[in-house]
PLY file of the C-alpha trace (Angstrom):
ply
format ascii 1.0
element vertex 96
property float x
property float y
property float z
element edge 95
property int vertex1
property int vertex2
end_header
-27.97 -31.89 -38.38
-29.74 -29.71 -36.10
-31.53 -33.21 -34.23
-27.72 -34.54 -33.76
-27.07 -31.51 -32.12
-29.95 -31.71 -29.99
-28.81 -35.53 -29.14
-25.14 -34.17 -28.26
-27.16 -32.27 -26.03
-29.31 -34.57 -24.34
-26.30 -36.59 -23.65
-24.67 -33.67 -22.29
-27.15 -33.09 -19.92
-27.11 -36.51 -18.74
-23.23 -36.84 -18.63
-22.91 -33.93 -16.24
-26.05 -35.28 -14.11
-24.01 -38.65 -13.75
-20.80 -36.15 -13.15
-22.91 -34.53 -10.32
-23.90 -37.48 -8.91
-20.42 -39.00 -8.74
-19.54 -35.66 -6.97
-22.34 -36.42 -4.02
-20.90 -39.89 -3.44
-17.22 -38.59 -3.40
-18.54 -36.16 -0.46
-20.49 -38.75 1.31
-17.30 -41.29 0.77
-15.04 -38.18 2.29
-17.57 -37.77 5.12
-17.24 -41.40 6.20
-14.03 -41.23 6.78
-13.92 -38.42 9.05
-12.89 -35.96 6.25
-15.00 -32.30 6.07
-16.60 -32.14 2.81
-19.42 -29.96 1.21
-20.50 -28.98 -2.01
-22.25 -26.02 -0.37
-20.93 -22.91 0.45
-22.97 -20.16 2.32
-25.99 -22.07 1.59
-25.17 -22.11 -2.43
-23.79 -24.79 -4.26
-20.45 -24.64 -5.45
-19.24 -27.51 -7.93
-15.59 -26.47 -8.22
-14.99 -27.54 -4.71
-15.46 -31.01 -5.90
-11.76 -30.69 -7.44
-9.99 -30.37 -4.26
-11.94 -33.05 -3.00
-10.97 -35.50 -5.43
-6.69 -35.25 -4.87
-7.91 -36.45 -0.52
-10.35 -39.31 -2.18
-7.91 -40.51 -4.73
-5.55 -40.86 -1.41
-8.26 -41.97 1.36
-9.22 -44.59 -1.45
-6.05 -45.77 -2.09
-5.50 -46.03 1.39
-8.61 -48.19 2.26
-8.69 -50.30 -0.87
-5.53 -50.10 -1.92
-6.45 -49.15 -5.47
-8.00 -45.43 -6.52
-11.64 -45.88 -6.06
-14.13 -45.95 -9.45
-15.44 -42.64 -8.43
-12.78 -41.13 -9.00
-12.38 -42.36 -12.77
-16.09 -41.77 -13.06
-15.62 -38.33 -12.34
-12.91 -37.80 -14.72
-14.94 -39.77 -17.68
-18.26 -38.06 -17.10
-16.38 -34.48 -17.36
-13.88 -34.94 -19.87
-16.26 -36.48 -21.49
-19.56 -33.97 -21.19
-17.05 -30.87 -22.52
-16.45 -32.85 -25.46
-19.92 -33.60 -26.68
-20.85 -29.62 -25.73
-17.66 -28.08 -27.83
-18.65 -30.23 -30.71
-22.15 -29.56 -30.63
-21.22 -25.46 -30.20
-19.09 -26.43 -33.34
-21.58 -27.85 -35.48
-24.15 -25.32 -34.49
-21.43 -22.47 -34.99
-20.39 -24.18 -39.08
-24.30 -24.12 -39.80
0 1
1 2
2 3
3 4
4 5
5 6
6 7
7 8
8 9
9 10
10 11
11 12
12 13
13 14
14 15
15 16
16 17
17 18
18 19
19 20
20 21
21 22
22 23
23 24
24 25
25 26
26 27
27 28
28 29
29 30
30 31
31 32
32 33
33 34
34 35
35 36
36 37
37 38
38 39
39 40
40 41
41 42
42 43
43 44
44 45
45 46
46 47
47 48
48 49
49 50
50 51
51 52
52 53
53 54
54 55
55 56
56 57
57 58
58 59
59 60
60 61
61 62
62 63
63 64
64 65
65 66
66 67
67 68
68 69
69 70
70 71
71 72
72 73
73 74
74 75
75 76
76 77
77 78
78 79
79 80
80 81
81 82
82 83
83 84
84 85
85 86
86 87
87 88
88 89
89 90
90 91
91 92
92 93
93 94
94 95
């Protein structure tokens, strides 16, 4: 049980790479289009401004392409996603 865990992990960890990936394109997307973007504040990275950012490229995207753009749902997946496989790990390490 305890390798699952470990493999919830692991998948975790790559999930919320992916999810911080996603949130460097989103801000290079944003910057393109003459937006002011940053996941840096004061020098320090700050990953919750990524969530105000993604309301302006859901619109800018939809605007240009006339859909919402895959980063967007890529976000959202990787995320949800990521939380999921880390509560149910911290469950099954917590029912040990």
């Amino acid at each position: 049980m305890q390798g699952f865990v470990i493999f919830l992990g692991i998948l975790a960890l790559l999930l919320i790479w992916w999810n911080l990936w996603v949130s460097r394109l989103i801000v290079l997307y944003l910057r393109d289009k003459g937006e002011s973007a940053s996941l840096f504040k004061f020098g320090f990275f700050i990953k919750g401004k990524i969530f105000s950012y993604l309301p302006l490229y859901r619109k800018r995207s939809l605007e240009d392409e006339g859909k919402v753009g895959k980063l967007y749902w890529q976000f959202y997946f990787s995320f949800a996603t990521a939380m999921f496989l880390i509560i149910i790990g911290v469950i099954m390490l917590g029912s040990k």
